[in-house]
N, C-alpha and C positions, 0 to 999 in steps of 0.2 A: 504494500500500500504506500501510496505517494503523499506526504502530508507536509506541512509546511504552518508555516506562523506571518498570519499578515500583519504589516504592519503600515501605521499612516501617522504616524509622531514621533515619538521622540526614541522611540525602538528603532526606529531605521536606521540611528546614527548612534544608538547607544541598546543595545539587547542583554545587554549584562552577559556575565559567565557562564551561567547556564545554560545560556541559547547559545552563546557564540561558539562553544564547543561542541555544539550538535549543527550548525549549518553544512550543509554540504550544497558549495557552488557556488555561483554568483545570486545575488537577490534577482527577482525579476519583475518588473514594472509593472503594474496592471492599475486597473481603476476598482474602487472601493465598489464592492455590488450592494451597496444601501447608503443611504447618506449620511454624512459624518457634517458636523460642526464645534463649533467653540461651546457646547450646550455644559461644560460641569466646572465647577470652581476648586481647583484642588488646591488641600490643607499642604500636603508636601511642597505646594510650587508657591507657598505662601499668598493662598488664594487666589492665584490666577487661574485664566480661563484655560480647558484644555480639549482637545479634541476627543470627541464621543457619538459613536452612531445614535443619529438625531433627525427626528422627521421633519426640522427646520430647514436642515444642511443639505447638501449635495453631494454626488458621489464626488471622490477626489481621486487623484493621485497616491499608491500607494506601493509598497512591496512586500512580494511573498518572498520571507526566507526559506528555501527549503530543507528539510531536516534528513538529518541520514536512514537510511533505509530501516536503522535496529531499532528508530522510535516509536515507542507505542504512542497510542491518541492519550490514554492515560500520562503520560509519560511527558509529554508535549502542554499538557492541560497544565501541569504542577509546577513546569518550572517558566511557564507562561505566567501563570497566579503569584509566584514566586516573585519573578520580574515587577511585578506590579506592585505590591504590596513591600518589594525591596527586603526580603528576607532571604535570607541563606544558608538554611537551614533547609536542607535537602530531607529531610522526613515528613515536615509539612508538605499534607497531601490537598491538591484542589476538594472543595466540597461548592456547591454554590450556598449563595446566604442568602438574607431577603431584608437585610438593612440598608441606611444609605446610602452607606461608604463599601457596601460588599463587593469587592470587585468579582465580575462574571467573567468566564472565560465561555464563548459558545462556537460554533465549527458553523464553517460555509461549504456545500459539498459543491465539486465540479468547477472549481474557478480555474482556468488556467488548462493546464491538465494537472490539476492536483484532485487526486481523491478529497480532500477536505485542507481546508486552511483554517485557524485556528487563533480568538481575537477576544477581545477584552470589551466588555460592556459593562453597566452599569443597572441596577433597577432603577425606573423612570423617577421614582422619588429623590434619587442622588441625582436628579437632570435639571438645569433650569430651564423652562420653555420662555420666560420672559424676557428675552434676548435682542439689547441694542448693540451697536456699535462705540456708544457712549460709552456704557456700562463696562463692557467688555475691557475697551481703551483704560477706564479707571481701573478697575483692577488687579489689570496686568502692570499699570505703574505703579499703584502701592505695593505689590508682590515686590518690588526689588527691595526694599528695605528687609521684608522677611525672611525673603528664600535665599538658601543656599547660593554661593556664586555661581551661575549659568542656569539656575533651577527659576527662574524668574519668568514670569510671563513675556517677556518681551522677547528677550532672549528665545522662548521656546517659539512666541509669532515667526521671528526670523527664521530660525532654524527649517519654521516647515518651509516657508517662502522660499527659503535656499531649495528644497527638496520638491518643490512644485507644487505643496499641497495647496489649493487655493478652495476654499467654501464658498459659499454665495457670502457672509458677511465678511472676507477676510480684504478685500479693498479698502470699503470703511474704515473696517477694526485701526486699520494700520493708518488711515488717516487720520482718524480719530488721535490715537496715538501723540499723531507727529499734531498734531493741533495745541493738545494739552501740554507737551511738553516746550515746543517754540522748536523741535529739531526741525532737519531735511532730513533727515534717516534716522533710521530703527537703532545702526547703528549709534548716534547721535545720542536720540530717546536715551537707550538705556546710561551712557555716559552721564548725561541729565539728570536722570532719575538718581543716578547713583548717588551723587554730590549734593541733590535734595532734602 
């Protein structure tokens, strides 16, 4: 069976350990088959907005990493859950939960030619549907005083922009951005922010 782990964030340029010693290949390009936006506020990125399959959003830009042939779906599930939740601690096994912060891990079959690809959601109650461009821009700037260095919302906007992901709100967002802070670029933004 051919399985693999999509990814449209911040795993594409960072999949931690666990994953990166099971890819086998190169990533390969495809478009997200459901729509994905800026829809959740995560505590980790010090409140910034992060991307989550969202019946606001649009398909994006994304990639399948494929995993080697000895991976089970079990297998692929836990240290996907693992990745997310930033534990490492190889005995924690995925279960799903029904809180707000549970993070889901669910399978798409036939993408690609992948028997199933294998991705991270949320329950709708960890979603916000109330979604500006305003909103978003705010609290990806105050995220940099919080978050970890690079764990910042702005930083994470860039990053996908670097990697093509674009949503229907991600022109805004980033104007918004550059409005509040007085930059020309994101780069800029977060210099700004910083020194804030």
């Amino acid at each position: 069976m051919k399985i693999g782990i999509l990814a449209f964030g911040s795993l594409i340029d960072d999949p931690g350990e666990e994953i990166a010693n099971v890819i086998s290949g190169d990533s390969i390009t495809v478009e997200t088959p459901f729509p994905v936006e800026y829809g959740r506020f995560s505590l980790s990125r010090g409140g910034a907005p992060t991307l989550v399959p969202h019946a606001c959003g649009g398909s994006v830009t994304a990639r399948i990493l494929p995993l080697t042939f000895d991976c089970s779906k079990q297998f692929a599930m836990d240290i996907l859950w693992r990745r997310e939740i930033r534990s490492s601690n190889s005995s924690r096994k995925y279960r799903p939960g029904t809180g707000v912060n549970a993070v889901l891990v669910k399978a798409w079959s036939d993408l690609h030619d992948f028997d199933e690809v294998f991705y991270t959601d949320f329950n709708k109650e960890g979603k916000c549907f109330d979604l500006t461009a305003g909103k978003l821009a705010s609290a990806a700037i105050e995220s940099v005083g919080r978050a970890d260095p690079g764990k910042d919302g702005i930083s994470y906007l860039l990053n996908n922009i670097r990697n093509g992901i674009i949503t229907p709100l991600t022109p805004e967002y980033e104007t918004s951005v550059l409005s509040m802070t007085g930059a020309a670029s994101l780069e800029e933004a977060l210099e700004i922010s910083k020194n804030g």
